[in-house]
N, C-alpha and C positions, 0 to 999 in steps of 0.2 A: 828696544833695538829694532830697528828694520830690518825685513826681511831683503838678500838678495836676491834677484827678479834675475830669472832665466834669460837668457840671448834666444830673440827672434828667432826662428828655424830659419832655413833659405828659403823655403816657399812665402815665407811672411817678411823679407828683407827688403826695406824701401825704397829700392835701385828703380825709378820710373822706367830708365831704358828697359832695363829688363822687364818688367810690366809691361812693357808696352808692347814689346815683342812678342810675349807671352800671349796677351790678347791676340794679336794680327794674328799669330798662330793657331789659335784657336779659333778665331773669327774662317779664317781659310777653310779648316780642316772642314767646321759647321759647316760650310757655303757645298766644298766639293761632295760630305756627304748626301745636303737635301739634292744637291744636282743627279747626284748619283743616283738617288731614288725616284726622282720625278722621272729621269733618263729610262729607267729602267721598268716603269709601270707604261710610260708613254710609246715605245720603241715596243714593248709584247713581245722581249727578243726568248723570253722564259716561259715556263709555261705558269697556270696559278697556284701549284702548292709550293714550285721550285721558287717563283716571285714571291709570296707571302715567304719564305723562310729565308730569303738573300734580302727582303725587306725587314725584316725584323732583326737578323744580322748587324744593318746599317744602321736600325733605330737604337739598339745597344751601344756600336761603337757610337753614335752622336751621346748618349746619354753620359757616358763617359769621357769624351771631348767636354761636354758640359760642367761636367763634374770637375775635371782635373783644371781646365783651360782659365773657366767662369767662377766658378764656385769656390776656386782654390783648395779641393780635398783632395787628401791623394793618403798614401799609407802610412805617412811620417807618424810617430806616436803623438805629435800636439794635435792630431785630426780625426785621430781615433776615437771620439765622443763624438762628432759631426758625424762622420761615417758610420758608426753603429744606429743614430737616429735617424737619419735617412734610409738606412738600411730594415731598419723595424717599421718605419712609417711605408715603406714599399711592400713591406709583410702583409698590413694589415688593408693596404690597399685591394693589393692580390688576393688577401682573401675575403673581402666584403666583394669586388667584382666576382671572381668565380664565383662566390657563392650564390650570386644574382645572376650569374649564369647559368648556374646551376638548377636554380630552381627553377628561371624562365623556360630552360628544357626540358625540364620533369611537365610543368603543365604543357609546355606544347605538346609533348607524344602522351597528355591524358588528356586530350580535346580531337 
């Protein structure tokens, strides 16, 4: 006997319009945030630790535009495997940089 196969979520629902709208939205949102950041290193309306930290602000929301717009993850429960390995894969990132951060600055202030 075969098994009965769950219904698509709406995130994964074949409607191209809505895809496609979906993308343009997302496509926007990417656009106005890189604008927003070239805008705002170019212009030196901030100062640089207020800049770095309204930069990094925007790089989050982009990552997240990404995420939801492109990638199609979001909180639904059929995404919750995608989003726990990204989310670990970004762990492990974080801490092989820091930690080569880390150490790059321990030798710098023993030199």
């Amino acid at each position: 006997m075969e098994k009965a196969r769950d219904p698509l979520p709406e995130s994964e629902a074949g409607d191209p319009r809505r895809e496609f709208r979906e993308y343009c939205i997302g496509g926007a949102l990417a656009l106005l945030l890189t604008c927003l950041a070239f805008a705002l290193v170019a212009s030196q309306w901030l100062g640089t630790t207020a800049c770095l930290i309204t930069l990094s602000g925007l790089a989050l929301a982009q990552m997240l535009v990404q995420f939801r717009y492109f990638l199609h993850i979001d909180i639904h429960r059929s995404h919750r495997d995608e989003l726990q390995l990204i989310l670990f894969t970004g762990l492990i990132i974080l801490l092989m940089v820091g930690g080569t951060i880390w150490i790059l600055w321990n030798l710098h202030s023993r030199m």
